[in-house]
C-alpha positions in Angstrom: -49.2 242.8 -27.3 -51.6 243.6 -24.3 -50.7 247.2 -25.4 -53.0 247.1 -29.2 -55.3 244.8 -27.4 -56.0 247.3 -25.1 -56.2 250.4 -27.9 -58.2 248.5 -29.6 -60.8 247.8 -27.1 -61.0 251.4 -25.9 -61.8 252.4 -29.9 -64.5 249.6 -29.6 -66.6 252.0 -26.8 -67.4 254.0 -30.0 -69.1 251.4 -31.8 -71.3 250.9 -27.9 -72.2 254.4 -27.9 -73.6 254.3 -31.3 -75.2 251.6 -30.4 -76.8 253.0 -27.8 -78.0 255.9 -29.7 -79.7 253.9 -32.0 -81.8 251.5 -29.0 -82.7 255.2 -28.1 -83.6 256.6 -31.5 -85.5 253.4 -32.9 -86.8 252.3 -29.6 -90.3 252.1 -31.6 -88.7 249.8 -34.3 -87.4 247.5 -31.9 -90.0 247.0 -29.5 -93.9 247.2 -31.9 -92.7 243.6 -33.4 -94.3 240.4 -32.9 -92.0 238.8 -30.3 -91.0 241.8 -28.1 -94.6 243.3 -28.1 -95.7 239.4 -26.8 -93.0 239.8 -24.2 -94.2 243.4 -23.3 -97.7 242.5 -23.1 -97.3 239.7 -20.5 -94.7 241.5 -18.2 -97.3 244.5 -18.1 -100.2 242.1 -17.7 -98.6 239.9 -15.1 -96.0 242.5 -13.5 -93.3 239.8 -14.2 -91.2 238.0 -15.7 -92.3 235.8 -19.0 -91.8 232.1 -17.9 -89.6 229.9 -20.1 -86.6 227.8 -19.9 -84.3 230.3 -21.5 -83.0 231.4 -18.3 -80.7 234.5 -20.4 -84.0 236.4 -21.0 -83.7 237.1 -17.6 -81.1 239.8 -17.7 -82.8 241.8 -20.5 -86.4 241.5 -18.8 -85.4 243.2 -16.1 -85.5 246.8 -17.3 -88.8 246.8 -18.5 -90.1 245.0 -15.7 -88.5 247.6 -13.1 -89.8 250.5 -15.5 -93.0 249.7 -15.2 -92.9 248.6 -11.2 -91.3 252.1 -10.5 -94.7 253.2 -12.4 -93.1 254.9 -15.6 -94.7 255.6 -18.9 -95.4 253.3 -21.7 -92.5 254.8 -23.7 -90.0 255.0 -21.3 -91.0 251.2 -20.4 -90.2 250.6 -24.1 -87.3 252.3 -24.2 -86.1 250.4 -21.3 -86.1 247.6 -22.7 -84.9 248.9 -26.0 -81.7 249.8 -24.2 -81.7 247.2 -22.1 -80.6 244.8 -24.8 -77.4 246.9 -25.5 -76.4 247.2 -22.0 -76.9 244.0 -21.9 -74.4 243.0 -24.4 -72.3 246.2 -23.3 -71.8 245.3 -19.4 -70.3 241.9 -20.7 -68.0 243.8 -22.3 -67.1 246.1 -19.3 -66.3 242.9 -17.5 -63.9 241.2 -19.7 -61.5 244.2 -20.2 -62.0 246.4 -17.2 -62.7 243.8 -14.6 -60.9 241.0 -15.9 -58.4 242.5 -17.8 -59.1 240.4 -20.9 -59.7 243.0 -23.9 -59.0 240.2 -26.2 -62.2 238.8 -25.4 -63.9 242.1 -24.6 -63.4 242.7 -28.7 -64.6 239.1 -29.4 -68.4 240.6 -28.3 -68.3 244.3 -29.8 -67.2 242.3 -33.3 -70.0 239.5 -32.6 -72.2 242.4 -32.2 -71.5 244.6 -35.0 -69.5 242.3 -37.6 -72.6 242.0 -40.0 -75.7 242.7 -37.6 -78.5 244.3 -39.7 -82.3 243.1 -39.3 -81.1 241.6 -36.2 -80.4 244.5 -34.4 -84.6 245.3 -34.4 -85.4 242.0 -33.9 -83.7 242.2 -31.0 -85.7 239.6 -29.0 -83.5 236.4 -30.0 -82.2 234.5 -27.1 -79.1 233.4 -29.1 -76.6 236.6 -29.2 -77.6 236.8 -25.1 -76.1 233.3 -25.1 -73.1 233.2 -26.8 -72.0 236.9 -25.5 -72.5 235.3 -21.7 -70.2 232.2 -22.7 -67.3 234.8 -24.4 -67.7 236.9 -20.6 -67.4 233.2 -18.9 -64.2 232.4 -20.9 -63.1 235.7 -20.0 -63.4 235.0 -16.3 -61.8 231.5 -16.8 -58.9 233.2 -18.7 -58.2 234.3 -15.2 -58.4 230.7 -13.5 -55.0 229.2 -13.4 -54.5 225.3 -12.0 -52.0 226.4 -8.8 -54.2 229.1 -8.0 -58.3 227.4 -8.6 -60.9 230.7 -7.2 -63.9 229.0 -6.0 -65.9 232.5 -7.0 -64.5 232.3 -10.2 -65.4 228.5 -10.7 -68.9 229.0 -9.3 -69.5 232.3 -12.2 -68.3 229.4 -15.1 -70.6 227.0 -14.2 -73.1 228.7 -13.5 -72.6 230.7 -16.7 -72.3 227.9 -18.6 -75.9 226.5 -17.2 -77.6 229.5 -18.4 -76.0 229.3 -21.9 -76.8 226.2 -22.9 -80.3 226.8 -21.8 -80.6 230.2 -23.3 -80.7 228.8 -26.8 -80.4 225.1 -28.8 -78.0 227.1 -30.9 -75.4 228.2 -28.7 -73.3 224.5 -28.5 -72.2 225.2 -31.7 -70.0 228.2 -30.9 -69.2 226.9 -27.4 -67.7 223.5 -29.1 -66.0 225.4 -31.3 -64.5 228.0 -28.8 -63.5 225.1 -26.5 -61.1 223.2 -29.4 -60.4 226.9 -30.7 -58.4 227.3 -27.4 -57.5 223.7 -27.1 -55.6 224.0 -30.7 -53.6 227.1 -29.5 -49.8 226.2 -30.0 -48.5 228.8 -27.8 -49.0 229.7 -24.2 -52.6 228.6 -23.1 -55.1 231.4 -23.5 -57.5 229.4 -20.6 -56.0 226.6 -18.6 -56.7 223.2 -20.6 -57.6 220.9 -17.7 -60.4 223.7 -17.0 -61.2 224.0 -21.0 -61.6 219.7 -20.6 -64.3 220.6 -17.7 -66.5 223.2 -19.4 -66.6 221.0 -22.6 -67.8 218.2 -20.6 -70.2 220.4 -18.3 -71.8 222.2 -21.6 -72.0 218.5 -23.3 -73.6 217.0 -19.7 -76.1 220.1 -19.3 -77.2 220.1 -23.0 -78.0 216.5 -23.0 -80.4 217.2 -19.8 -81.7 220.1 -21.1 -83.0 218.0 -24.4 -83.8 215.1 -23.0 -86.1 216.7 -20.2 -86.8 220.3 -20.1 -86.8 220.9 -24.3 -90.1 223.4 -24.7 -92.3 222.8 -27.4 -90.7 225.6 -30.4 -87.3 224.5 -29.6 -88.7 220.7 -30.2 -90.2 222.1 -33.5 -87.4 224.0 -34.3 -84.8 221.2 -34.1 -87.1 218.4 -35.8 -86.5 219.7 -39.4 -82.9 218.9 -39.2 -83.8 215.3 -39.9 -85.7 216.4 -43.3 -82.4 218.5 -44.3 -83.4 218.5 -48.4 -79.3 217.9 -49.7 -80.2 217.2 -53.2 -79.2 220.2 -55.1 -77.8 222.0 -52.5 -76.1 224.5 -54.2 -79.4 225.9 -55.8 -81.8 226.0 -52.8 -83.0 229.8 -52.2 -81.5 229.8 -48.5 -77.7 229.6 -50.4 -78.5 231.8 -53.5 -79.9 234.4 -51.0 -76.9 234.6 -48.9 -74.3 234.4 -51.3 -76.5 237.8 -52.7 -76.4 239.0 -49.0 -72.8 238.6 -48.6 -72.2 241.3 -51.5 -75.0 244.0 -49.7 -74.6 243.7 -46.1 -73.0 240.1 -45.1 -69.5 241.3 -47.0 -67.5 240.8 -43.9 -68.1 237.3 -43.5 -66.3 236.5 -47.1 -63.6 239.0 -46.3 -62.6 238.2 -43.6 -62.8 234.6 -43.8 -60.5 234.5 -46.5 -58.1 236.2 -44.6 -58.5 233.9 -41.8 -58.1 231.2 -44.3 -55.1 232.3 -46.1 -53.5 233.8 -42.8 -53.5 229.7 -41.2 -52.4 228.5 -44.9 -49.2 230.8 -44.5 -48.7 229.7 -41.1 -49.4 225.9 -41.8 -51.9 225.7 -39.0 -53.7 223.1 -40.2 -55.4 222.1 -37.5 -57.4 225.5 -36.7 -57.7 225.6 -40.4 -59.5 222.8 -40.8 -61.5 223.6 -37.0 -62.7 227.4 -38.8 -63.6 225.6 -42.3 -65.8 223.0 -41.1 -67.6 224.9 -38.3 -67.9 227.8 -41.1 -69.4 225.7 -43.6 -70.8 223.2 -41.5 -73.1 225.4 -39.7 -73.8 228.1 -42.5 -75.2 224.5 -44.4 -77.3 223.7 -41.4 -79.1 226.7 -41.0 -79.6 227.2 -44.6 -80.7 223.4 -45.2 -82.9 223.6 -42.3 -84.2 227.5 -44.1 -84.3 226.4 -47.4 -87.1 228.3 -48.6 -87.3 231.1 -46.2 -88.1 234.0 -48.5 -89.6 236.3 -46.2 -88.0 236.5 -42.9 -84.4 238.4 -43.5 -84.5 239.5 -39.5 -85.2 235.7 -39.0 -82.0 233.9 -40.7 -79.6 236.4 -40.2 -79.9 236.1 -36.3 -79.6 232.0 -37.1 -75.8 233.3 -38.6 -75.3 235.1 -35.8 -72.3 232.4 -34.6 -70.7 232.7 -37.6 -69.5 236.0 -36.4 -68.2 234.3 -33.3 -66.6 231.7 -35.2 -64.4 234.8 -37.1 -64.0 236.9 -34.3 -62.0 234.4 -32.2 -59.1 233.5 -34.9 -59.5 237.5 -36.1 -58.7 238.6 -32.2 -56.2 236.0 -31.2 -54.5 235.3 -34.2 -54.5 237.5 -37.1 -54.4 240.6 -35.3 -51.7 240.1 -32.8 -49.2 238.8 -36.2 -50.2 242.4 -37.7 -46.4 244.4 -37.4 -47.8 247.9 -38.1 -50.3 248.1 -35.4 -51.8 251.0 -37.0 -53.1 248.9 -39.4 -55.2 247.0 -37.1 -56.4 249.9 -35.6 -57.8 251.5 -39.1 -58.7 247.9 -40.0 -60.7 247.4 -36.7 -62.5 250.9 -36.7 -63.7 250.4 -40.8 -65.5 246.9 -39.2 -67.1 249.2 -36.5 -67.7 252.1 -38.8 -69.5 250.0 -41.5 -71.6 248.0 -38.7 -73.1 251.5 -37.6 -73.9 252.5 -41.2 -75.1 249.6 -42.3 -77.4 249.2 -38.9 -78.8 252.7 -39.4 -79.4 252.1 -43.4 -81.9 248.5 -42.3 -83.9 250.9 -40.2 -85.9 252.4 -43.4 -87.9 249.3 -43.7 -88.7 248.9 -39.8 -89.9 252.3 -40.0 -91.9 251.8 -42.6 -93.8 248.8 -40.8 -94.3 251.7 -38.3 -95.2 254.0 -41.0 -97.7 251.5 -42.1 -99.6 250.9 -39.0 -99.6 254.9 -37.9 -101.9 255.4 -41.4 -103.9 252.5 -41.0 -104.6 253.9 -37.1 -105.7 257.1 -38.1 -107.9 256.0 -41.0 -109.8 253.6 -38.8 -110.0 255.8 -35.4 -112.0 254.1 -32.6 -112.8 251.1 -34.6 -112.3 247.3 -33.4 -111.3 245.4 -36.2 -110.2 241.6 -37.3 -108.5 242.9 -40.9 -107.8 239.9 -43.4 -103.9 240.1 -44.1 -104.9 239.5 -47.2 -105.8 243.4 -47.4 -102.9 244.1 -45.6 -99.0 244.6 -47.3 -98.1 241.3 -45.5 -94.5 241.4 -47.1 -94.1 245.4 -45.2 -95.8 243.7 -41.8 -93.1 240.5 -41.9 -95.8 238.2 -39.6 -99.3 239.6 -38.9 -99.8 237.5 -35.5 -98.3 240.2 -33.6 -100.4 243.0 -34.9 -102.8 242.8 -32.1 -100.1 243.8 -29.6 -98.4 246.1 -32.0 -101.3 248.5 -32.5 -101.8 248.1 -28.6 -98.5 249.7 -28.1 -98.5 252.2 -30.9 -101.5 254.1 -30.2 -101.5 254.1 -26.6 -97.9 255.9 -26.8 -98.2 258.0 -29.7 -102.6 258.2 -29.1 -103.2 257.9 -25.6 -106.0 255.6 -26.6 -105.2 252.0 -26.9 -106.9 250.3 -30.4 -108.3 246.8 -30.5 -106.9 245.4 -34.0 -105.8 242.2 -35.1 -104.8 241.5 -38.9 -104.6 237.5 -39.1 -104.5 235.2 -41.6 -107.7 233.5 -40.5 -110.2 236.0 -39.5 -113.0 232.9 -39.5 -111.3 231.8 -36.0 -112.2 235.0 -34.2 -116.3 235.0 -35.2 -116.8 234.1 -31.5 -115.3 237.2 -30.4 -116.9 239.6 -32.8 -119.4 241.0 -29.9 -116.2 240.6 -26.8 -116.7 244.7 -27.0 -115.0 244.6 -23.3 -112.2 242.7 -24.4 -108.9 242.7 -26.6 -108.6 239.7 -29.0 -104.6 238.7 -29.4 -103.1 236.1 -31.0 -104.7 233.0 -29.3 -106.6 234.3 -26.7 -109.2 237.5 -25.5 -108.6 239.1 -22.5 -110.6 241.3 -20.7 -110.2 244.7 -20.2 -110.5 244.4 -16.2 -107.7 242.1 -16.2 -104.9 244.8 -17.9 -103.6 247.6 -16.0 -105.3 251.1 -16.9 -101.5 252.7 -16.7 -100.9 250.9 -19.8 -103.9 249.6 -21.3 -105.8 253.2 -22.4 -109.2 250.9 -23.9 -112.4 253.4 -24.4 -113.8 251.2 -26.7 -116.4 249.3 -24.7 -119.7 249.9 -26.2 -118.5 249.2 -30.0 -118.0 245.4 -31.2 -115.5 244.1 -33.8 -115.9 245.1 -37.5 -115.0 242.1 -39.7 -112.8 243.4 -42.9 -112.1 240.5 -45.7 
């Protein structure tokens, strides 16, 4: 059996390396966007890390942050962290097969990663997918823990693991509840030592409960208030459900397929116990997110990454059940590289409307050379942009790689806020503050446009 695990997992470096191409290739797409550019901005401003209690940004902040300390471009600073993301999720996977010897759970991440990963893969900021591929390496490691033979290096990377990924992101107890009975449920040989499964449930429980009570920061507060306004009156018909039932036929078709096959797979079997554990996380959580979405028509990139543990919640079953009860192994093979094969294509097709964003901003650059502008986004393709907020840092980073001259723009919803600034001709507005030009870095921050004030466009 370790024999097709292992196969399998050496066919899965294939779907990293395209991966990697395309962090390389779209580096622009996944780094001139709201969140990222925010997070770029303040590690160049600051030369540091970007404080918060999400303890997993950590990993991926250090490769821009190094970049730019060994005094590389603004590109190559980009592309850092571009990359960075993948290797990220790629060195996790390195660790569970090579190191620990665990290509089961090696496979669990590359399918999380590519099973239906679209928008997500340019919005590549979220804190969630960091989280939950950390707690797949940590059961990995504690796959390797066995009761007459406790490894207090071992014990000290669970816990500490588990720390970070229940601070990482409110999301990520979901799929680490669910992994933990997953294993729990297993009829045959244990998979990860129960007495030790019993622990992590009750560490992850015991941190998650602290981490809510006192150190909850104030968009995770927001975030998890509108679960107590879940609107379950005609649930079927709310826009969130309709749009991903349409999704699941476009880009989201592995989640039906293969959950039917999950499905039927413990029907045959009479496992009714992990049948009824994959149902009710399945639909449980996909209501949550879409209650608590209901009318999110414009964020795509948004959403999906909130669906991101349904892939986890596949994956493990898939991996440690359904594949290993496959007779012709070839057949898991082809099955396994048309998931990988479709997650590349259908990663490389979403990139046509980051681009055009791109697109977008390049022509609006070059129309308005050397100006300082707050736009109205009412004059502005707002559906093409996604959220204007970021725009300020997002022009920032475009022209000074692609113009050597950095452009003080912000497109906003409310261009009557910023009248105070009009005449801050030494400064670049952003998003809820103005900073001066003496306080950024020259390397980075290219600003000639000191003697002009803001034009006001409505």
């Amino acid at each position: 059996m370790d024999r097709i695990f292992k196969r399998l997992y050496f066919i899965g470096f294939a779907g990293y390396l395209f991966l990697f191409v395309f962090s390389i290739l779209f580096f622009k797409e996944r780094t001139i966007f709201c969140d990222i550019a925010f997070h770029l901005f303040l590690i160049l401003k600051d030369n540091t890390f970007v404080p918060n209690f999400r303890f997993g940004a950590f990993f991926t902040q250090l490769y821009p942050l190094f970049a730019a300390r060994a005094g590389m471009s603004l590109s190559s600073v980009m592309m850092a962290y571009s990359v960075g993301f993948i290797f990220y999720h790629f060195i996790y996977f390195l660790i569970c097969g090579l190191v620990c010897r665990r290509y089961q759970f090696g496979l669990c991440i590359l399918l999380f990663n590519l099973l239906f990963l679209s928008h997500t893969f340019y919005w590549m900021q979220s804190e969630l997918p960091q989280a939950i591929n950390l707690f797949i390496l940590v059961l990995a490691v504690a796959s390797t823990v066995k009761s007459n033979d406790i490894k207090p290096l071992a014990l000290a990377v669970i816990f500490l693991g588990l720390f970070i990924v229940v601070f990482t992101h409110p999301l990520a107890i979901f799929p680490v509840v669910y992994c933990i009975i997953f294993f729990l449920l297993s009829k045959d040989e244990p998979v990860i030592d129960k007495k030790l499964l019993y622990s992590i449930f009750i560490f992850s429980i015991g941190t998650y409960l602290i981490k809510v009570t006192f150190f909850q920061g104030g968009y995770d507060s927001q975030a998890m208030s509108t679960v107590h306004s879940l609107p379950f009156k005609n649930i079927f018909s709310i826009y969130s459900n309709v749009h991903f039932v349409h999704n699941c036929f476009i880009k989201y078709y592995w989640i039906p397929i293969l959950s039917l096959l999950v499905f039927t797979y413990y029907l045959v079997r009479k496992d009714w116990r992990k049948c009824i554990l994959f149902c009710l996380f399945m639909i449980g959580y996909l209501e949550l997110v879409n209650l608590t979405h209901a009318n999110s028509d414009g964020y795509d990139f948004y959403i999906e990454n909130q669906y991101l543990p349904l892939g986890i919640f596949i994956a493990l079953p898939l991996v440690f059940d359904v594949f290993p009860a496959i007779k012709k192994k070839y057949v898991a093979e082809l099955f396994f590289t048309v998931i990988l094969a479709t997650g590349c294509i259908r990663i490389y097709n979403t990139h046509e409307s980051w681009s055009a964003r791109l697109n977008w901003e390049r022509h609006f650059l070059v129309e308005n050379e050397g100006k300082k502008m707050i736009v109205d986004e009412k004059k502005t393709p707002v559906n093409l942009l996604l959220m204007t907020w970021g725009t300020p840092l997002e022009f920032w980073l475009l022209s000074t790689t692609e113009y050597k001259r950095s452009a003080s723009v912000i497109i906003t919803g409310n261009p009557e806020s910023y009248m105070g600034f009009i005449d801050s001709s030494k400064s670049l507005i952003v998003t809820g503050g103005l900073f001066p030009y003496s306080t950024l870095s020259g390397r980075y921050f290219k600003f000639e446009d000191t003697s002009s004030h803001y034009s006001v466009i409505r």
